[in-house]
C-alpha positions as CSV (number, residue, x, y, z in Angstrom):
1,X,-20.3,10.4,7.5
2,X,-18.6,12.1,10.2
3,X,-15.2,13.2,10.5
4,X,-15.1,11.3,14.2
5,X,-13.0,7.8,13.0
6,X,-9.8,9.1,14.3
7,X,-8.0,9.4,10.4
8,X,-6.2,12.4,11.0
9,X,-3.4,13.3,13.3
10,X,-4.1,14.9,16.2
11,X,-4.1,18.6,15.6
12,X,-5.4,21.4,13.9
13,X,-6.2,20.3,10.4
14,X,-4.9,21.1,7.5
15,X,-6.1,23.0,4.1
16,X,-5.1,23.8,1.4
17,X,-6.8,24.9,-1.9
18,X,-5.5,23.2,-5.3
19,X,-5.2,24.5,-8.5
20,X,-8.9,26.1,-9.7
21,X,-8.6,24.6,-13.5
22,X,-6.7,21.6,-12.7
23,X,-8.1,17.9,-14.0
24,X,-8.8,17.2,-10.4
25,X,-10.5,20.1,-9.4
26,X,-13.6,19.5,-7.0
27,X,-11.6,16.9,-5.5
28,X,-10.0,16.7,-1.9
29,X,-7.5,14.5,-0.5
30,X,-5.5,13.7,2.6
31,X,-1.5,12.7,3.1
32,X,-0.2,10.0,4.9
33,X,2.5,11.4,8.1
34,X,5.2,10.7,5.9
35,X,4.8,13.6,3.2
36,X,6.0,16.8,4.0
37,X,3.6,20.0,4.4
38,X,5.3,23.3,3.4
39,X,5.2,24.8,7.3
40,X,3.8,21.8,9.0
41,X,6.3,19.0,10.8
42,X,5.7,15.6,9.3
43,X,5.0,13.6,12.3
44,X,6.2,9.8,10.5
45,X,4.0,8.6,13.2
46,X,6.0,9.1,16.1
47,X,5.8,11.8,18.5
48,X,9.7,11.7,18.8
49,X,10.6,11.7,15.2
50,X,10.1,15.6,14.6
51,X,12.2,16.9,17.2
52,X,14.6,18.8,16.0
53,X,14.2,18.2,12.8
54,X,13.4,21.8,10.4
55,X,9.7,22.1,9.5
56,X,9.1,21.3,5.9
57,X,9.6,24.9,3.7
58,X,8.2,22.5,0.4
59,X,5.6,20.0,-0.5
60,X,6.8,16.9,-1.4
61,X,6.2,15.8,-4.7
62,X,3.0,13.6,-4.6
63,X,1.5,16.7,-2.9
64,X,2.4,19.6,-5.2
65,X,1.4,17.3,-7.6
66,X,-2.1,16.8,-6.7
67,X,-2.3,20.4,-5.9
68,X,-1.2,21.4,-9.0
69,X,-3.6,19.3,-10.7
70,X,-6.6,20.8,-8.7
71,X,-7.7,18.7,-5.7
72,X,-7.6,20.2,-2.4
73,X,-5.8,18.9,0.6
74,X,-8.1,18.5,4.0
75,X,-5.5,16.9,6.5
76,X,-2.7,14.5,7.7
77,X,-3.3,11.1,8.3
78,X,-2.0,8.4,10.7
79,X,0.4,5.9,10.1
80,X,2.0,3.0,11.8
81,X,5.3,4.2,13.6
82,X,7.8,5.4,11.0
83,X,5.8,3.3,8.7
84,X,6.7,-0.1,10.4
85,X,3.5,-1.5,10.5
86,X,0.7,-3.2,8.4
87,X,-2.2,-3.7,10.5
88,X,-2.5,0.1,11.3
89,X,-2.6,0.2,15.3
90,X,-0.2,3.2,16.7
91,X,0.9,3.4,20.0
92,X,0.8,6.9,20.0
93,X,-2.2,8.2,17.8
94,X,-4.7,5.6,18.1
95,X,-5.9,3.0,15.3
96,X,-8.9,4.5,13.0
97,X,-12.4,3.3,12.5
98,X,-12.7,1.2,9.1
99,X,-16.3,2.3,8.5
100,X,-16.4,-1.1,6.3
101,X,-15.5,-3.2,8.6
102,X,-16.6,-2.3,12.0
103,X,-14.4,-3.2,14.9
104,X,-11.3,-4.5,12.7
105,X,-8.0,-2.7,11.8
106,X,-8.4,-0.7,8.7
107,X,-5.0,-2.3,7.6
108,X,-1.3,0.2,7.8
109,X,0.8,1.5,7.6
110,X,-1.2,4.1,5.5
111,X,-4.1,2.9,7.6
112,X,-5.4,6.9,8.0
113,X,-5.8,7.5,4.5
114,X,-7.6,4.8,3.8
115,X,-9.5,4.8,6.6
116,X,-10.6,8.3,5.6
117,X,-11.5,7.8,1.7
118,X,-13.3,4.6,3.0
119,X,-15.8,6.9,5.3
120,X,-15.8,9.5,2.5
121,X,-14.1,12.0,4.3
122,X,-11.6,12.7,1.1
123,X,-11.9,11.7,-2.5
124,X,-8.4,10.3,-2.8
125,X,-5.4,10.1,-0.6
126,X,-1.5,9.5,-0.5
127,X,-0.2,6.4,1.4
128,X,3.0,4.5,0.9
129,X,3.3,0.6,0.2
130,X,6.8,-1.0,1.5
131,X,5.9,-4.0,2.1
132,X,2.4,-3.9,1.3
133,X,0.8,-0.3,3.6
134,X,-1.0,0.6,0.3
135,X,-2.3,-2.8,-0.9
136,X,-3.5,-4.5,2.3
137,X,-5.7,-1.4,3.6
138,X,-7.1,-1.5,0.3
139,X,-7.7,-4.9,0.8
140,X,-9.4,-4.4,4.3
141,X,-11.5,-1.0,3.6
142,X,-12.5,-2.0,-0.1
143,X,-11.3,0.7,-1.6
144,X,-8.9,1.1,-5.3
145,X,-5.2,1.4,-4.1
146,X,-2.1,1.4,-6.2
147,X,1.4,0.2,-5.5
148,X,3.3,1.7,-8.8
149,X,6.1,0.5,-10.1
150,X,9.2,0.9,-8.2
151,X,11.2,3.9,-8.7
152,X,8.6,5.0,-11.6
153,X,7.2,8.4,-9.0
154,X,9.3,11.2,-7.6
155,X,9.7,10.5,-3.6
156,X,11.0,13.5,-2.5
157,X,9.4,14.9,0.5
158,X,8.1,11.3,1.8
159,X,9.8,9.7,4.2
160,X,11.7,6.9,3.3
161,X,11.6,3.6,5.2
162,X,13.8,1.1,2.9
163,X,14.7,2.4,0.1
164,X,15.2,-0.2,-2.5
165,X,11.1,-1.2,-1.5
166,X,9.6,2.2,-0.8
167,X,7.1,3.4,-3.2
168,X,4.6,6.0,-3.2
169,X,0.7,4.9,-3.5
170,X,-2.8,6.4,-3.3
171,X,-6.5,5.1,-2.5
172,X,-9.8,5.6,-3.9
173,X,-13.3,4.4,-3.7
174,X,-14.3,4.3,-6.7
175,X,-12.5,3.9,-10.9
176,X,-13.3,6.6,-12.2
177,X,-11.9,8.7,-9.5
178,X,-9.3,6.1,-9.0
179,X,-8.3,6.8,-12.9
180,X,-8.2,10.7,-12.9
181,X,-5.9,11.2,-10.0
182,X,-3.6,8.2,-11.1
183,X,-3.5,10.2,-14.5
184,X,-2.1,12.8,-12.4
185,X,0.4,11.3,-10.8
186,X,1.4,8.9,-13.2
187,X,1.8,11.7,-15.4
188,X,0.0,9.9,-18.5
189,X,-3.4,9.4,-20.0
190,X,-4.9,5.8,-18.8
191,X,-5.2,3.3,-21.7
192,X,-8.4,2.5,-23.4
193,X,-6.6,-1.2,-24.8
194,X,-6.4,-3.7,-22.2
195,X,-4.1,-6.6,-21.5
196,X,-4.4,-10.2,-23.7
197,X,-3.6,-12.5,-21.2
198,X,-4.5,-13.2,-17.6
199,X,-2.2,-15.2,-15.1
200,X,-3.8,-16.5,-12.4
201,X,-1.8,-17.5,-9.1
202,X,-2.7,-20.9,-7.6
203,X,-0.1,-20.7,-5.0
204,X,-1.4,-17.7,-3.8
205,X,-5.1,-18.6,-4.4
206,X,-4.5,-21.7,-2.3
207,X,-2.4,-20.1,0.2
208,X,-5.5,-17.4,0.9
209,X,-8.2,-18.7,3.3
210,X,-10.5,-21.3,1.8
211,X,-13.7,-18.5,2.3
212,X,-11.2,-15.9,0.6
213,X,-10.3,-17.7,-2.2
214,X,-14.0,-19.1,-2.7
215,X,-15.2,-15.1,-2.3
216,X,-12.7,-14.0,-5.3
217,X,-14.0,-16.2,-8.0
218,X,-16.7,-14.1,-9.3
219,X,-14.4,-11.1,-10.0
220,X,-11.5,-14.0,-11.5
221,X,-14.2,-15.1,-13.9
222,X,-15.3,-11.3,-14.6
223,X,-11.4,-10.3,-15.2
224,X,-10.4,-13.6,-17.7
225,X,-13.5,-12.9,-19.6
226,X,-12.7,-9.3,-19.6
227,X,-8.9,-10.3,-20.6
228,X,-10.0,-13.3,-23.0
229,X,-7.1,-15.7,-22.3
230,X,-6.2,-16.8,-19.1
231,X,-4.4,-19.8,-17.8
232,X,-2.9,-21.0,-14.0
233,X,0.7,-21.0,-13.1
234,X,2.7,-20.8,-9.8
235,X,3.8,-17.4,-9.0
236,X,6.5,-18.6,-6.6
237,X,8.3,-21.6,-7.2
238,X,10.5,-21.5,-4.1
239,X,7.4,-20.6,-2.3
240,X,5.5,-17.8,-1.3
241,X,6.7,-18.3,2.3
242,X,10.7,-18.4,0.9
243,X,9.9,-14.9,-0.6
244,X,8.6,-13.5,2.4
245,X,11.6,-14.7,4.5
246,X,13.9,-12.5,1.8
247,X,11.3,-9.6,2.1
248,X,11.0,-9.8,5.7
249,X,15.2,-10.0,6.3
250,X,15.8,-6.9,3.3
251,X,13.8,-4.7,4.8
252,X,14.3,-4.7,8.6
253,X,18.1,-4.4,7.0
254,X,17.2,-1.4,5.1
255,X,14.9,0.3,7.9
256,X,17.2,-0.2,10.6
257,X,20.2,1.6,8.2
258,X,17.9,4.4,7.5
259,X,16.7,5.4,11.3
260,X,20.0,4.3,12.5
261,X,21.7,7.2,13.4
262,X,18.1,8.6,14.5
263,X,18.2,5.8,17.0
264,X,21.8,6.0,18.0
265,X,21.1,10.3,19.2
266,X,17.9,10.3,20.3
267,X,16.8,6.9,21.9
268,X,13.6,7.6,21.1
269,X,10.1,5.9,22.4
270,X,8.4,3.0,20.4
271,X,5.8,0.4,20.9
272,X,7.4,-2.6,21.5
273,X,6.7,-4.3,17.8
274,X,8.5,-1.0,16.1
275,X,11.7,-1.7,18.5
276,X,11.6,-5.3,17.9
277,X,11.2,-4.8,13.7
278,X,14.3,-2.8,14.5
279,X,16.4,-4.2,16.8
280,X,16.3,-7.4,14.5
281,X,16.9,-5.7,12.1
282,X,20.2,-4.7,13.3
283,X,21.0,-8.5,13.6
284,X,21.0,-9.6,10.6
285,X,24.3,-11.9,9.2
286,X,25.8,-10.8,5.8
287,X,25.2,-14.3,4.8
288,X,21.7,-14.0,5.4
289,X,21.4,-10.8,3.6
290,X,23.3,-12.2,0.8
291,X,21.0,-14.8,0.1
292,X,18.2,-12.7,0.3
293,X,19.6,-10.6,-2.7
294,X,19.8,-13.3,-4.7
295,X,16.5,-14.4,-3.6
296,X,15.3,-11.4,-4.7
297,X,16.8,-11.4,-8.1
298,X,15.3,-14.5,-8.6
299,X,11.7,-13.4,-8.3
300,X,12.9,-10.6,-10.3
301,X,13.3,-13.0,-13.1
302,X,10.5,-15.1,-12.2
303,X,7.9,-12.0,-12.2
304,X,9.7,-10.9,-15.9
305,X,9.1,-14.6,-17.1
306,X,5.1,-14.5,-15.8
307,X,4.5,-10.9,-17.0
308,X,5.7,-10.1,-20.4
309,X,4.3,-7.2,-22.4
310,X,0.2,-7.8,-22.8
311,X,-0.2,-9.8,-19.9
312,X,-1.5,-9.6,-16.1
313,X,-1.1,-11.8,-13.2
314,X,-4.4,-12.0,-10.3
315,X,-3.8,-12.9,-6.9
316,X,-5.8,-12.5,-3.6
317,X,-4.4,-9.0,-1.6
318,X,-4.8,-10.7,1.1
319,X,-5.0,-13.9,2.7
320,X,-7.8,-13.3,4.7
321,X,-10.2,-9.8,5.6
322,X,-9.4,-7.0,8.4
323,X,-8.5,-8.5,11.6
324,X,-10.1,-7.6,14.8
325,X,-8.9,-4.7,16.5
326,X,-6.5,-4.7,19.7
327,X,-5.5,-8.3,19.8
328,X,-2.2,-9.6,21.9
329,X,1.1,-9.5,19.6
330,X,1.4,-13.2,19.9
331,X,-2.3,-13.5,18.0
332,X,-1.1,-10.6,15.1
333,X,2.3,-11.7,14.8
334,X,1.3,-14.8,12.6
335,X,-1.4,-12.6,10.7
336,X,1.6,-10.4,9.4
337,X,3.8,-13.1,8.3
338,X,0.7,-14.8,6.4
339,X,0.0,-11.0,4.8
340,X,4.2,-10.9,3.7
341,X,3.9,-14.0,1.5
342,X,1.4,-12.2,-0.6
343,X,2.6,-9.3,-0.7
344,X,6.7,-9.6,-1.0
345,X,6.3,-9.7,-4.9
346,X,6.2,-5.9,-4.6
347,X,9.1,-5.2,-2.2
348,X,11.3,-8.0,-4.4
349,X,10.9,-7.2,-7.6
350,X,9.0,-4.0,-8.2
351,X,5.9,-4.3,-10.2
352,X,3.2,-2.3,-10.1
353,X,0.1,-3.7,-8.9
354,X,-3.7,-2.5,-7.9
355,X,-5.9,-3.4,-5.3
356,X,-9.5,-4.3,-7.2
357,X,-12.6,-3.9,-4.4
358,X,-15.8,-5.8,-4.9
359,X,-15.7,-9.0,-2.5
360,X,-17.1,-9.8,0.5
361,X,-16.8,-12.3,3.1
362,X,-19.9,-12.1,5.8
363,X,-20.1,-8.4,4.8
364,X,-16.1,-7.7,5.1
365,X,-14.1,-6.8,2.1
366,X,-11.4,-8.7,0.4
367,X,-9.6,-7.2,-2.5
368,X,-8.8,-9.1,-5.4
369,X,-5.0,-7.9,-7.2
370,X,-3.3,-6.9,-10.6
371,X,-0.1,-6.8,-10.5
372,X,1.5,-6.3,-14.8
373,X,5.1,-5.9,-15.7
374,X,7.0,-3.2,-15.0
375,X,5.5,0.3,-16.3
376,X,2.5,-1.2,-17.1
377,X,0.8,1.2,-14.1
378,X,-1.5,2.7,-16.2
379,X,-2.6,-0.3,-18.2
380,X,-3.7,-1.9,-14.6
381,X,-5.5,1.3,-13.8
382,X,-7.6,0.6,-17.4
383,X,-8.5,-2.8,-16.5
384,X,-9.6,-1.8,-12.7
385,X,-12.0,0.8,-14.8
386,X,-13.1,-1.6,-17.5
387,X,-13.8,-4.2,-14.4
388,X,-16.3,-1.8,-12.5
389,X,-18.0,-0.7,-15.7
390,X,-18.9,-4.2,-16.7
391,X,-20.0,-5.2,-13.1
């Protein structure tokens, strides 16, 4: 495969050689925009977000880590601006090739780094998952992708977008890859036990296109036989939609706070979605933030009551496979409010969950998800390598 699918920032790329004896070694991986570089500016995906800011003098944490366990970094990778995206177009840098779906978005914000470990540029990369950047270009490129549990990894040195959502992630194409370098970073052996009890989403089944949920079935049926109890249950009782609306008014709160005073000195350039994500979020009543909190602490509870200890929960990643590329904002807008209400479980309450690849609809991929209680990373990463070795 060639290197020519517009992944990495424009630029001379970077690399850097990780540790000789580490558990990783022989592997190479990219970094989304949003991790600092020791020496290089991290770019966040805007060409007016590194000026004036000091170059990094550090790696950030995901990075040192992977280095220190012996893979070796090969470059930076585009993101949506400042991470406010999820179908992975930018403005500025250009939208990269998914090699698995040709002439459809390969999914963002961290749409780079999955578009590279999809063409098999890099082993493994580092993306981020807000609102879902990790889990829907996993989705869309067919590849392993992890949203951990929130607050479980170090995030210093990645650029935060809102905080009480942000979580580090990471991509692979295949398990066994997928299961050393989340060994790594989730600085523990994977399991060998697996979970009891499967949980399967009918809301969100039925919510997914008909051809989606129709596509998934085969890898349902593989996972409760893998699992060997499974039952159906609503995931959102309010609705997925109602969970969405709290996502989608939390975060534009929590973005909008965080590049505030960026906004306020520099008035700097964005495509009109970014300043539109932004500007609304500056509009936001207390009252409506007030009842997205409690919103949010009741999926909190509702995700505690569905996940106890032993026990998984599937959904569809996404409601349907990788768009087509450069369509109006009037057609995409509606495509990213479908993707929120599968995907605001993560922002609102903060369990892990893992992208599992293996579907297809009319030769475009559709991921099939994991999401476990809270801690429970690992344990999902042992069931995503006990599902490909049975297949």
């Amino acid at each position: 495969m060639t290197e020519d699918i517009g992944a990495f920032v424009p630029g001379p790329r970077i690399h850097i050689e990780g540790r000789p004896s580490g558990p990783l070694a022989g592997l190479t991986f990219a970094v989304k925009d949003l991790f600092d570089i020791a020496g290089v500016p991290t770019g966040g995906g805007n060409h007016d977000w590194p000026t004036g800011r000091p170059i990094p003098t550090q790696h950030a944490w995901a990075v040192q880590a992977l280095l220190d366990g012996g893979a070796t970094l090969i470059g930076k990778t585009i993101t949506d601006e400042v991470s406010l995206g999820i179908l992975g177009e930018n403005a500025f840098d250009g939208t990269p090739i998914n090699v698995r779906a040709p002439g459809r978005v390969a999914g963002g914000s961290s749409s780079g780094s999955a578009a590279a470990v999809a063409a098999g540029i890099c082993d493994t990369a580092l993306g981020t998952d807000t609102g879902g950047s990790v889990r829907v270009p996993a989705s869309f490129c067919g590849l392993y992708g992890i949203r951990p549990t929130h607050g479980r990894l170090d995030v210093t040195g990645m650029m935060s977008q809102a905080p009480t959502s942000d979580t580090t992630g990471w991509f692979a194409r295949d398990a066994a890859t997928f299961a050393r370098v989340s060994s790594v970073l989730l600085q523990e052996e994977i399991p060998t036990t697996l979970p009891t009890k499967l949980v399967i989403a009918m809301d969100a089944f039925g919510f997914a296109d008909a051809p989606v949920a129709a596509a998934l079935q085969p890898m349902v049926a593989r996972l409760a036989a893998l699992i060997g109890a499974s039952r159906e249950e609503v995931m959102a009782p309010q609705g997925l939609s109602v969970w969405a609306r709290a996502q989608r008014t939390l975060q534009p709160v929590e973005a909008y706070n965080t590049f505030k005073d960026w906004l306020d000195e520099r008035n700097p350039r964005f495509a009109f979605s970014v300043a539109r994500n932004l500007v609304m979020g500056s509009m936001v009543p207390d009252s409506e933030r007030g009842w997205a909190n409690l919103m949010r602490q009741e999926a909190r509870g509702r995700m505690a009551w569905l996940l106890p200890s032993g026990t998984i929960l599937c959904l569809p990643t996404t409601p349907f496979p990788a768009p087509l590329r450069g369509q109006r904002l009037s057609m995409l807008d509606p495509l990213r409010d479908r993707i929120t209400c599968l995907c605001a479980q993560g922002g609102l309450a903060g369990h892990p969950q893992v992208n599992l690849p293996g579907a297809t609809i009319d030769g475009l991929p559709i991921g099939l998800s994991i999401i476990g209680p809270r801690g429970s990373d690992a344990t999902l990463v042992a069931v995503a390598r006990a599902m490909e070795e049975q297949a």
